[in-house]
Backbone as CSV, one residue per row, in Angstrom:
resi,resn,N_x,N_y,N_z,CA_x,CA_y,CA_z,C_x,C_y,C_z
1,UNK,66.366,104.251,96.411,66.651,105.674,96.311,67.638,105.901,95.174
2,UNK,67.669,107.059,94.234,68.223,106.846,93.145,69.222,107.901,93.887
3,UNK,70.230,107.621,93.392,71.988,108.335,93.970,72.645,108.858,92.211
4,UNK,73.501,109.600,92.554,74.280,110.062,91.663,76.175,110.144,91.971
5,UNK,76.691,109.163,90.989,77.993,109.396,90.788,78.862,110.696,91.551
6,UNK,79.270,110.517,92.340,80.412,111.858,92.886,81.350,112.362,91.955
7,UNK,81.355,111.238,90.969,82.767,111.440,89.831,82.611,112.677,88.372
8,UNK,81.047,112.728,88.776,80.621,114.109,87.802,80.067,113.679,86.283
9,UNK,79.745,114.135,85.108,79.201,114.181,84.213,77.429,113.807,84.525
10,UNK,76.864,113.899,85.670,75.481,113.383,85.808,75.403,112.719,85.670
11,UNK,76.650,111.348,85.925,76.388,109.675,85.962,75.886,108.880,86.977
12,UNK,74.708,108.505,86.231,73.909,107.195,87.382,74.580,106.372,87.219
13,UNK,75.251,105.179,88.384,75.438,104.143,88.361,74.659,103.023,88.993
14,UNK,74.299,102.213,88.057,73.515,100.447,88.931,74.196,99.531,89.132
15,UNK,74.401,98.848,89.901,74.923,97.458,89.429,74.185,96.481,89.620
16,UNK,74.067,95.783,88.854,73.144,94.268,88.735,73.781,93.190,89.199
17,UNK,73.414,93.361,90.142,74.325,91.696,91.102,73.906,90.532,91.773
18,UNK,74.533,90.309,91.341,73.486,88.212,91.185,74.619,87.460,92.170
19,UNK,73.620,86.740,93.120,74.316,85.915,94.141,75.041,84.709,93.573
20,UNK,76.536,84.659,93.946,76.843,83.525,93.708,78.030,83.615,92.396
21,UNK,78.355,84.700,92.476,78.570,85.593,90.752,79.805,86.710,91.378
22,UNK,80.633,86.725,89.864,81.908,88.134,90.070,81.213,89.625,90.822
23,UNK,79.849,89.785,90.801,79.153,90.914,90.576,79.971,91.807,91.631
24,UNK,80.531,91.313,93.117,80.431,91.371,94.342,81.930,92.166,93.996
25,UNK,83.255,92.167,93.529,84.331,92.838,92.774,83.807,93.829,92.458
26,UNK,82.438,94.060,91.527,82.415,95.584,91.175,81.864,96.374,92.395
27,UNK,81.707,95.657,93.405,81.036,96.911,94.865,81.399,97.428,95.387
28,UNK,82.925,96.193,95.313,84.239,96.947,96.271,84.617,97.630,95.175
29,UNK,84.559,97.656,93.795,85.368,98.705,93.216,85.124,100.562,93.185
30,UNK,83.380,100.378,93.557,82.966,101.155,93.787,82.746,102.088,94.251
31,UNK,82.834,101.381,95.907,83.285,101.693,97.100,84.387,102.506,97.688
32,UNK,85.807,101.610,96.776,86.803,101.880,97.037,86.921,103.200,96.353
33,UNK,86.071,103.361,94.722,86.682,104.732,94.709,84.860,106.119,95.174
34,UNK,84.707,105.315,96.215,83.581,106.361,97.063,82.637,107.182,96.066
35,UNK,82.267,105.991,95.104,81.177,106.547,94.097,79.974,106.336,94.776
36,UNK,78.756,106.819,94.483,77.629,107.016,95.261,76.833,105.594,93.764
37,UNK,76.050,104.670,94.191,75.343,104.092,92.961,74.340,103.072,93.776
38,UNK,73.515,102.553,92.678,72.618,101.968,93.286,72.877,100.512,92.730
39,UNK,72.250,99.381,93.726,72.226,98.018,93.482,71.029,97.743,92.941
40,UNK,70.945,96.712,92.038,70.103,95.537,91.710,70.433,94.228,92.196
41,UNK,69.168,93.385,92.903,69.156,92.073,93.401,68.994,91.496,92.448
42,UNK,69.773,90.458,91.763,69.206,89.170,91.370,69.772,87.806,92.069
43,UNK,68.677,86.774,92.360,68.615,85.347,92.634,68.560,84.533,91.887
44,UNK,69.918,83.459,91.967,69.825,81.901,91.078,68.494,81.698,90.813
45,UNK,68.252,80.670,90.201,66.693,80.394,89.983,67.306,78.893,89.744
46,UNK,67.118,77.625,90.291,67.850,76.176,89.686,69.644,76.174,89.409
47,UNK,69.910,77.277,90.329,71.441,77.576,89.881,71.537,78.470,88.947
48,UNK,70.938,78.935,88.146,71.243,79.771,86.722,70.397,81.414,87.398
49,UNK,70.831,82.261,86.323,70.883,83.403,86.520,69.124,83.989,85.959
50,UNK,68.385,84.373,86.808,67.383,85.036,86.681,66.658,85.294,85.349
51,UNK,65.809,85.369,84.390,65.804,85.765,82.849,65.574,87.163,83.002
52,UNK,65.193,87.953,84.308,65.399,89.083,84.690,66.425,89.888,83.656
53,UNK,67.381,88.878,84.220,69.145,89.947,83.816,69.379,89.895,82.380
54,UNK,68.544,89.169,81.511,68.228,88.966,80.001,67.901,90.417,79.362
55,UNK,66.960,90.794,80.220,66.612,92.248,79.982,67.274,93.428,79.977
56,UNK,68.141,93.112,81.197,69.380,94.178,81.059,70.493,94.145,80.096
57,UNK,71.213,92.588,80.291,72.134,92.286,78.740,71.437,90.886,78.100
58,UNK,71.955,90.460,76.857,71.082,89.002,76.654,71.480,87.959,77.116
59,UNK,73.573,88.319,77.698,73.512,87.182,78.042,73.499,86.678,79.597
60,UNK,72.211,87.936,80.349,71.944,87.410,81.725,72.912,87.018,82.716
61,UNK,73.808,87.466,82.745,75.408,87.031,83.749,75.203,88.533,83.965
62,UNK,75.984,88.741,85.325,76.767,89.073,86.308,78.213,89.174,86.574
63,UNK,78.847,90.388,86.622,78.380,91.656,86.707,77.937,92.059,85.473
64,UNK,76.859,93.209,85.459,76.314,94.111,84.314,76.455,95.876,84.996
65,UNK,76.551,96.627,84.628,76.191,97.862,85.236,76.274,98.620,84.282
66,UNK,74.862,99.619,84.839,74.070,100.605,83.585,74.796,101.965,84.217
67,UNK,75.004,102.944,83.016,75.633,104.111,83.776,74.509,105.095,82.504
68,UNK,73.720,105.765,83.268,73.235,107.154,82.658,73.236,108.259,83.356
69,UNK,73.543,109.118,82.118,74.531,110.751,82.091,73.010,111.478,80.937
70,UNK,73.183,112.600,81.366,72.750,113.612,80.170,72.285,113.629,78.998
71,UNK,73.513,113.261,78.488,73.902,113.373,76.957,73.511,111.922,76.732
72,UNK,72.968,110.553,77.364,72.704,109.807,76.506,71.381,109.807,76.836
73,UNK,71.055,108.889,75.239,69.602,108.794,75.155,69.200,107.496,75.715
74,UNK,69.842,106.854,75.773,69.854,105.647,76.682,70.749,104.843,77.445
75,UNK,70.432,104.227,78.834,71.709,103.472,79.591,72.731,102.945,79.048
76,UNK,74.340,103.292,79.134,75.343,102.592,78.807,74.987,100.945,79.427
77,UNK,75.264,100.049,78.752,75.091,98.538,79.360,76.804,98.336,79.180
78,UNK,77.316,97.707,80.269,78.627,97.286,80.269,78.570,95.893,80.730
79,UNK,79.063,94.859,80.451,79.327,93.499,80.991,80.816,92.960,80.918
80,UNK,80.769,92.226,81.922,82.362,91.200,81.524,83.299,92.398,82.519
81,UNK,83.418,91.821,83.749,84.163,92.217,84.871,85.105,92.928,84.220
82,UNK,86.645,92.541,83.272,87.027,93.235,83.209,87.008,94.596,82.336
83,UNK,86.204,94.540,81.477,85.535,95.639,80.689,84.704,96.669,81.757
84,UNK,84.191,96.498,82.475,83.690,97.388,83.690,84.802,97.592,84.357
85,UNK,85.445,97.058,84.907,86.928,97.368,86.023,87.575,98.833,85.178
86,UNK,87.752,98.458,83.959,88.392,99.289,82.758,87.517,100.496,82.534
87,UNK,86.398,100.555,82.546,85.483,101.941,81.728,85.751,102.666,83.007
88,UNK,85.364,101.765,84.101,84.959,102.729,85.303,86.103,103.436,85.467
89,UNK,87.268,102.895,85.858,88.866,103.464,86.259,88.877,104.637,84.996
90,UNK,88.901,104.065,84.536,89.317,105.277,83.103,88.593,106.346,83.200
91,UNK,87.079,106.299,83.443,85.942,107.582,84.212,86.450,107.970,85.020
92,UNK,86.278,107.320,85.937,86.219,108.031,87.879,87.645,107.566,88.419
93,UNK,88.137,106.453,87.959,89.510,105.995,89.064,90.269,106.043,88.111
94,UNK,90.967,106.901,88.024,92.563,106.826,86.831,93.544,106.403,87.433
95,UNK,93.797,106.527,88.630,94.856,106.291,90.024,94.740,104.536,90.363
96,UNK,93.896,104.033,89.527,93.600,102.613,89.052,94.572,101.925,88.184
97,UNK,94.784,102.844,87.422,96.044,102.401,86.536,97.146,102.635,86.070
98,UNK,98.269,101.490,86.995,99.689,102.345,86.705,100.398,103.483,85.544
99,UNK,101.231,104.325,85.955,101.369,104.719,84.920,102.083,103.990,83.668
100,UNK,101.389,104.548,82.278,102.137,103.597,81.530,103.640,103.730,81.175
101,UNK,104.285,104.852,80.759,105.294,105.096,80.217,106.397,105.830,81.280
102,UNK,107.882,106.029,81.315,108.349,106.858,81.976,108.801,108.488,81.196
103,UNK,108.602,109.318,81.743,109.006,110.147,81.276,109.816,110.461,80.021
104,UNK,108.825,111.094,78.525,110.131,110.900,77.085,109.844,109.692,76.530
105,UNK,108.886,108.512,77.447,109.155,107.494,76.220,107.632,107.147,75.692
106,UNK,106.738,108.713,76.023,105.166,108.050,75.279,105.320,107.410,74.202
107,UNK,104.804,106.124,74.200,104.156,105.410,72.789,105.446,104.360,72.042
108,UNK,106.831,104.102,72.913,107.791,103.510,72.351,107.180,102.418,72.766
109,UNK,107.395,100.993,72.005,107.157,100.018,72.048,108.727,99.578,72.891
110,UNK,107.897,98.207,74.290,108.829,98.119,74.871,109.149,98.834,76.097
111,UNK,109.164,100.271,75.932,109.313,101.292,77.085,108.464,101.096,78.489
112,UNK,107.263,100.097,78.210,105.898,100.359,79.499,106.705,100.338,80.605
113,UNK,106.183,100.347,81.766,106.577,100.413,83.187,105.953,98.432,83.193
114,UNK,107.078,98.409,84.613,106.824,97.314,84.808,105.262,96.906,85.529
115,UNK,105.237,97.852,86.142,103.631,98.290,86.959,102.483,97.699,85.868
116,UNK,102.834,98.282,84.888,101.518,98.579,83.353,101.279,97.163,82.966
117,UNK,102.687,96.821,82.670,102.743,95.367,81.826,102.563,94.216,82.893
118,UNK,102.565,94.542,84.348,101.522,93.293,84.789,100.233,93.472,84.883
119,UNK,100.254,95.084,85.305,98.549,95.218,85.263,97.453,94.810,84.134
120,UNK,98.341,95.116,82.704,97.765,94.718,81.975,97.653,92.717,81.871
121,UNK,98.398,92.670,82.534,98.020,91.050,81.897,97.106,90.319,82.852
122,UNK,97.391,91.063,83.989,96.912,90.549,85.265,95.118,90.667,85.096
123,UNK,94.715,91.621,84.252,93.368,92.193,83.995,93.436,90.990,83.090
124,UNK,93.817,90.682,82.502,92.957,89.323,81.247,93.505,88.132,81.939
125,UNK,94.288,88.261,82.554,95.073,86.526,83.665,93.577,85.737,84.179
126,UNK,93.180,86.996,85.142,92.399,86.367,86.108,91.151,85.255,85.751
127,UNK,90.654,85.817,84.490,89.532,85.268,84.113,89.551,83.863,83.150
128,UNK,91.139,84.349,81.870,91.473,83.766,80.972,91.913,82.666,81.187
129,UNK,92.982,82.242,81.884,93.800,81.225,82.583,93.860,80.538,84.293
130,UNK,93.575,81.609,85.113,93.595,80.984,86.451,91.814,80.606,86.905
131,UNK,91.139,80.623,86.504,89.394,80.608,86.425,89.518,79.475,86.140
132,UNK,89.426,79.070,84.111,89.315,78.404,84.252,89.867,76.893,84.618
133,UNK,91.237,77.170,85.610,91.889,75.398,86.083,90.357,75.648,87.369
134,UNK,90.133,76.421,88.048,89.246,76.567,89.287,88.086,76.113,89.092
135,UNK,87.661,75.942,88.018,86.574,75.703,87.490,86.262,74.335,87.061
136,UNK,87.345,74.072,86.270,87.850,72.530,86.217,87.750,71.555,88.054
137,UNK,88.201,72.303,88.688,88.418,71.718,90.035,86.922,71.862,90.657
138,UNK,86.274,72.371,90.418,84.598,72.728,90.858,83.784,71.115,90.262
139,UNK,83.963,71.413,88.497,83.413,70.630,87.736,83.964,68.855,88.533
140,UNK,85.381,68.780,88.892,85.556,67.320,89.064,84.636,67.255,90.636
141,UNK,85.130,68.168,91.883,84.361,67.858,92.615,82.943,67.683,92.304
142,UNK,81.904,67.958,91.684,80.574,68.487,91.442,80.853,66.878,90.952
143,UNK,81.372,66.063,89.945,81.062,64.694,89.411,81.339,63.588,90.882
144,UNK,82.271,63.848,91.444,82.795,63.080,92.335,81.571,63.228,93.886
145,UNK,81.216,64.077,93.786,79.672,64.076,94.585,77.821,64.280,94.125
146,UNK,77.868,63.924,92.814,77.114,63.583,92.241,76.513,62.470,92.395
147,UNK,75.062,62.716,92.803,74.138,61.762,93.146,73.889,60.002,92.387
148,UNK,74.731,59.457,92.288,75.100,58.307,91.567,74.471,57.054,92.382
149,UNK,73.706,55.706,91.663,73.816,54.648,92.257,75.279,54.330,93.045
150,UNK,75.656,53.704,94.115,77.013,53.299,94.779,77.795,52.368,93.953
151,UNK,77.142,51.634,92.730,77.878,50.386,92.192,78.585,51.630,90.951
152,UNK,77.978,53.342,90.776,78.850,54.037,90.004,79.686,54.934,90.400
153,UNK,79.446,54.751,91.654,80.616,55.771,92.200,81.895,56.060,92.228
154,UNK,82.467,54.594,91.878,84.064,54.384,91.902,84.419,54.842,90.473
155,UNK,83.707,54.556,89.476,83.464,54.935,88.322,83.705,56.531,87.785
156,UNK,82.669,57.563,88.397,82.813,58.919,88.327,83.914,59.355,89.924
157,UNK,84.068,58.618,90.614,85.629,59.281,91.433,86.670,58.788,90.803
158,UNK,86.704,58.152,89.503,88.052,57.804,89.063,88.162,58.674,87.641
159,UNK,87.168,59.011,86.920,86.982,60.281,86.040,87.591,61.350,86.836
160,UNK,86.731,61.826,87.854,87.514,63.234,88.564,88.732,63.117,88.882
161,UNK,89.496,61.999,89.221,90.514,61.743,90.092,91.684,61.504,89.141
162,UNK,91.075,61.371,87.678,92.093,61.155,86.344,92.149,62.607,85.794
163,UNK,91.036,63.732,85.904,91.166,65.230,85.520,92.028,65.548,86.378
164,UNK,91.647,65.481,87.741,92.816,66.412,89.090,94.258,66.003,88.904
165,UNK,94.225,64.361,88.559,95.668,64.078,88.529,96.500,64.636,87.614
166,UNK,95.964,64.681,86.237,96.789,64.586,85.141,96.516,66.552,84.641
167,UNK,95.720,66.862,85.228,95.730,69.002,84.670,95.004,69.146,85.692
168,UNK,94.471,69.313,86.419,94.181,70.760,87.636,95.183,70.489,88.322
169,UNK,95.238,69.669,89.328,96.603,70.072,90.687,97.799,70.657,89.823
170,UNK,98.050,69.617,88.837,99.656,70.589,88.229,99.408,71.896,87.942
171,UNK,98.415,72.063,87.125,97.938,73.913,86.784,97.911,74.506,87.966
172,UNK,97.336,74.134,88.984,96.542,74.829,89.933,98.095,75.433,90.784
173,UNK,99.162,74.450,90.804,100.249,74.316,91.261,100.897,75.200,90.999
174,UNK,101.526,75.096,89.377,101.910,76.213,88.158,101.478,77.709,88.502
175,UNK,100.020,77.607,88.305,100.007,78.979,88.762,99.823,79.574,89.908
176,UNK,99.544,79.195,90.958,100.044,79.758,92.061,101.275,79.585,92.715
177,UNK,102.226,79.019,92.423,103.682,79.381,92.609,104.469,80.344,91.701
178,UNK,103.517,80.496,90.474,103.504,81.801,89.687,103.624,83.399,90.826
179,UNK,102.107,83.249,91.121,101.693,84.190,91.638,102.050,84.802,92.703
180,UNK,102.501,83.403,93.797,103.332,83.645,94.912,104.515,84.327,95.134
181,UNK,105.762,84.163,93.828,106.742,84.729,93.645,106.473,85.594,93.018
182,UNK,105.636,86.484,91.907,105.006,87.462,91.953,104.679,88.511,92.590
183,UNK,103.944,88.208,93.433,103.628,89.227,95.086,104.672,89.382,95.720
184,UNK,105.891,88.088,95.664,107.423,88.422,96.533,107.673,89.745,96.033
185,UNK,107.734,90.490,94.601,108.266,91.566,94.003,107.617,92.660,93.843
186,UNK,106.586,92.631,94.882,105.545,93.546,95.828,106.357,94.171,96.774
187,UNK,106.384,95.798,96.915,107.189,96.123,98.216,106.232,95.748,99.167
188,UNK,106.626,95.024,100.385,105.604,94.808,101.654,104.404,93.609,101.002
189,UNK,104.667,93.208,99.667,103.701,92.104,99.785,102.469,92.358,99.035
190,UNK,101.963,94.293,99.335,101.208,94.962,99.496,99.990,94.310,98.579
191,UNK,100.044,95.187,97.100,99.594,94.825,95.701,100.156,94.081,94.540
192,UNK,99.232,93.242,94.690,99.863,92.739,93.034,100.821,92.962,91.754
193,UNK,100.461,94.420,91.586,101.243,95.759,90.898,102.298,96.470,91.336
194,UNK,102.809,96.432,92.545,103.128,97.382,93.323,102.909,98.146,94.507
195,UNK,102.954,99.101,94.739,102.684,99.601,96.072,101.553,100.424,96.203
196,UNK,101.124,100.417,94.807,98.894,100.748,94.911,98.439,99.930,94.900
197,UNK,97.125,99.961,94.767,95.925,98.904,94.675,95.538,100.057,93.062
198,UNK,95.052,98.615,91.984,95.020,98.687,91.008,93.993,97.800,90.707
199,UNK,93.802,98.242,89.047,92.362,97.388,88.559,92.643,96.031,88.655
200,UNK,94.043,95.618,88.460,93.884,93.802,88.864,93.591,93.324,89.842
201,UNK,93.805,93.791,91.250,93.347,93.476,92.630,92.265,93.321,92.636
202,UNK,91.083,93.699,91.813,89.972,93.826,91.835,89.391,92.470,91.176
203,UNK,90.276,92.080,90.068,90.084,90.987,89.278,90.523,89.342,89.891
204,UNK,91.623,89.809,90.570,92.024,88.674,91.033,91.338,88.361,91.900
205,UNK,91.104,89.076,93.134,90.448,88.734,94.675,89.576,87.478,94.092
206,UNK,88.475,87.403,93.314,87.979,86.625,93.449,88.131,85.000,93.293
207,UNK,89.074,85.428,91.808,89.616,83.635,91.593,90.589,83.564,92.812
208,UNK,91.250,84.375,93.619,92.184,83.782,94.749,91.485,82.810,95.894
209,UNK,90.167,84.155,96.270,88.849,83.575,97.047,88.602,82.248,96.933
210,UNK,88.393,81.708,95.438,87.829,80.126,94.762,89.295,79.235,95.625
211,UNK,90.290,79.990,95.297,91.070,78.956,95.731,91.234,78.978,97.127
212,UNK,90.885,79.965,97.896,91.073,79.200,99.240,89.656,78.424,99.655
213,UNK,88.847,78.702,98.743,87.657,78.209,98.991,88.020,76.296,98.881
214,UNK,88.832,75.789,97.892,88.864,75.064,97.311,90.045,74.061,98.141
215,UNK,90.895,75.012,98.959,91.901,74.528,99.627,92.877,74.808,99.301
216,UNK,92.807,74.459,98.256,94.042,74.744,97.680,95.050,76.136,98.092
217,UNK,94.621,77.137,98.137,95.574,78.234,98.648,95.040,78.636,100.563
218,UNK,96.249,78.555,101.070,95.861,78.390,102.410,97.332,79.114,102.804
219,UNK,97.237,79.540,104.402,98.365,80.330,105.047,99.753,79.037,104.974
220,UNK,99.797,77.959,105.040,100.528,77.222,104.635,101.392,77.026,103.641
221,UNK,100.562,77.007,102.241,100.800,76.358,101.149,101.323,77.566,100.524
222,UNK,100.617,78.643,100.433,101.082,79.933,99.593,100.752,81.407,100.577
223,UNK,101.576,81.463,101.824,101.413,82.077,102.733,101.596,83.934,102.311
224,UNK,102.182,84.158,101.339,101.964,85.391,100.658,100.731,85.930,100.171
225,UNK,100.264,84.830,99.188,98.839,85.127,98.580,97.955,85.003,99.715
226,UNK,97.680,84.275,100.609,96.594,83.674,101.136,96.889,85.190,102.652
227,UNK,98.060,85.890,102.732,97.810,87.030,103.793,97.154,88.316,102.496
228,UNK,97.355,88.390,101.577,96.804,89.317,100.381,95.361,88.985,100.564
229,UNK,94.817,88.049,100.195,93.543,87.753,100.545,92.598,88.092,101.618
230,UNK,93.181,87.583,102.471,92.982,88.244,103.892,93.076,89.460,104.083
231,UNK,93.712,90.188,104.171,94.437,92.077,103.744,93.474,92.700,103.395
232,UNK,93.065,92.378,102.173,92.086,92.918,100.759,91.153,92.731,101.730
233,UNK,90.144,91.331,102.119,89.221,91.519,103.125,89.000,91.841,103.976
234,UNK,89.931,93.158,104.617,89.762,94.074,105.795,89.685,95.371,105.199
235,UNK,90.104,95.804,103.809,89.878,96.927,103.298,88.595,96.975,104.116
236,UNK,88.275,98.845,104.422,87.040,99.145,104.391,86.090,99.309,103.668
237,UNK,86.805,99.799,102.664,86.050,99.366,101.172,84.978,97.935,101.108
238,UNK,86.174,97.304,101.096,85.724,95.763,100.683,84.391,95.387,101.745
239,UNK,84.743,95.550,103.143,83.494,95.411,104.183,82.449,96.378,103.818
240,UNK,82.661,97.533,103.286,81.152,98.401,103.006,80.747,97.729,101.712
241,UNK,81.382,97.499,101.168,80.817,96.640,100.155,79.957,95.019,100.401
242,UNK,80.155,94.491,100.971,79.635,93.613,101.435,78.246,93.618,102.635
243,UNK,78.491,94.806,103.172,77.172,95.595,104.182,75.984,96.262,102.713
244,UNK,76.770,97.051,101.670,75.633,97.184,100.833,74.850,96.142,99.920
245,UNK,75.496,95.094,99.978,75.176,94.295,99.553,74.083,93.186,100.429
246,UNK,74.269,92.921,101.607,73.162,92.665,102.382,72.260,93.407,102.941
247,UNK,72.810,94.937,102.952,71.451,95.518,103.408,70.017,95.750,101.921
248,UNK,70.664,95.829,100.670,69.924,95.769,99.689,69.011,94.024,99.133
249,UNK,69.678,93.048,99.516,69.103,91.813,99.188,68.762,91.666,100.730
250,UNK,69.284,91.570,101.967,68.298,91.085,103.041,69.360,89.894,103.238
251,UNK,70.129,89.267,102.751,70.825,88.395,102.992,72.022,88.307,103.490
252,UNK,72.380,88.128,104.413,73.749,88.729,104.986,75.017,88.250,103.882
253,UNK,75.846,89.076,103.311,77.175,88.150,102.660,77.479,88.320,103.006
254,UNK,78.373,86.956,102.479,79.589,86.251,102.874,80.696,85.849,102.194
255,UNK,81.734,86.273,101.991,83.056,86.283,100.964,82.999,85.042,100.682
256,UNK,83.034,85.268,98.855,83.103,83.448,98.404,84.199,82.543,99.522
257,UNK,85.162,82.852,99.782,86.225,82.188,100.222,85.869,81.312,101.465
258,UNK,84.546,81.862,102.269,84.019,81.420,103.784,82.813,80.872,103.174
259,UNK,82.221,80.997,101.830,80.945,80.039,101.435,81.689,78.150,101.814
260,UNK,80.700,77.470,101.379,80.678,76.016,101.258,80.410,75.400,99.891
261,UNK,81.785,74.280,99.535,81.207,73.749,98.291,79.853,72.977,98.345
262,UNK,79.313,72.578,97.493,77.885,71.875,97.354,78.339,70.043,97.872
C-alpha cells in the first residue's frame, strides 16, 4: 500500500531493507518521528546483498531510502546510514538535532553547545572508528571457526588470537570505557547527547547491539551502556519498528544483539 509522509511536501518514503544490515536504525528512526512510509524486502543471497538493491543504488548495501515529492522528476536515492539519519532530521525531525549555538553566538567558531559537538562526532564515531574494531572481532572469530583440516586449526586460532591480543580487545576496551564515562555525563544516563534522543542514538544502537552481541558489552562489564541498550529496546518506537519489519518480510525480527554468531 503506498503511504505518504505526515511531514508534508508530498513526500513518499521507502526504505530498502536488507536482513542482516544497518537498514533496521532507519525504521526506528522513522517510527520514532511517526512518519507514515513504506518498506522494501531484501534477502542475503550467499551472505551478500541481493543485485536487486544494485538497481536502487550501485553499491547494493543497506540502508538506501527513496523519497518522492512533486517537484521531482525522479526518486531522491539516499545511502550511508548517516547521510539518511541527517536528510531525514533536517526534513521532518529537527528536534533530532541539538541546538547548535547559544544565544548571540551564531557562527563563532568554538561557541557550539556541548550537545552539537558530540552529536556531531558521535554521527561519524559510530561507523568510522567503533565498527570497524567490531568487525575486526567478527573477522577473527569467522577465521577461528572456519572450516579447516584439524592439523590447521591451531594455526588459524593463533592468527585470530594474535589480532584479538595485540588491537581488538585493547580497542574494543579503549572505546567502550570511552563511551561508558560518556553516558556518566548524561543526566539520568538517558541519551548519549543529553537529555533528548538525537540522530546519534540512532547511529550508535547498532554498533552497541554488535557488542553485546559479541560479549563484550554486558550489564557487568559496562553496566551504563549495556542498560542504554536495553532502554532504547523498549522504546515504542523501536518495537513498532521491528513489528513493521516482520509483518512486511514474514520473518519475525530479532535485535542484532539476541541474533547468534555463525
Amino acid at each position: 500500500m503506498s503511504t505518504v509522509a505526515k511531514a508534508g511536501q508530498g513526500a513518499k518514503l521507502t526504505v530498502h531493507w536488507l536482513n542482516e544490515s544497518r537498514g533496521q536504525r532507519i525504521v526506528w528512526l522513522l517510527e520514532e518521528l511517526n512518519l507514515d512510509y513504506d518498506i522494501k524486502i531484501y534477502f542475503r543471497q550467499n551472505k551478500r546483498s541481493p543485485p536487486e538493491l544494485k538497481q536502487v543504488h550501485p553499491l547494493g548495501k543497506s540502508p538506501v531510502i527513496t523519497i518522492e515529492a512533486p517537484r521531482l522528476e525522479k526518486p531522491l536515492v539516499l545511502a550511508e546510514s548517516a547521510a539518511i539519519v541527517e536528510y531525514v532530521s533536517d526534513h521532518f525531525g529537527p528536534q533530532l538535532i541539538p541546538r547548535r549555538y547559544p544565544d548571540g553566538s551564531d557562527g563563532l567558531i568554538g561557541a557550539e553547545t556541548k550537545e552539537w559537538l558530540r552529536f556531531r562526532f558521535l554521527m561519524h564515531y559510530a561507523e568510522g572508528s567503533l565498527m570497524p574494531v567490531l568487525l575486526t572481532g567478527l573477522l577473527t572469530h569467522n577465521i577461528r571457526s572456519a572450516p579447516v583440516p584439524f592439523f590447521l586449526k591451531f594455526i588459524t586460532k593463533n592468527i585470530a588470537d594474535m589480532v584479538d591480543n595485540k588491537y581488538t580487545l585493547a580497542e574494543l576496551k579503549l572505546n567502550l570505557d570511552y563511551l561508558e564515562a560518556l553516558l556518566a555525563e548524561s543526566p539520568d544516563d538517558e541519551f548519549l547527547c543529553g537529555p533528548n534522543l538525537t540522530g546519534a542514538d540512532f547511529m550508535m544502537i547498532f554498533v552497541l547491539e554488535a557488542a553485546v552481541l559479541f560479549k563484550t558489552l554486558n550489564e557487568t562489564s559496562y553496566p551504563r551502556l549495556y542498560s542504554y541498550v536495553r532502554r532504547i529496546q523498549k522504546r515504542d518506537a523501536y518495537k513498532r519498528a521491528g513489528d513493521k519489519v516482520s509483518e512486511a518480510s514474514g520473518v519475525k525480527y530479532v535485535p542484532f544483539s539476541e541474533t547468534k554468531l555463525a
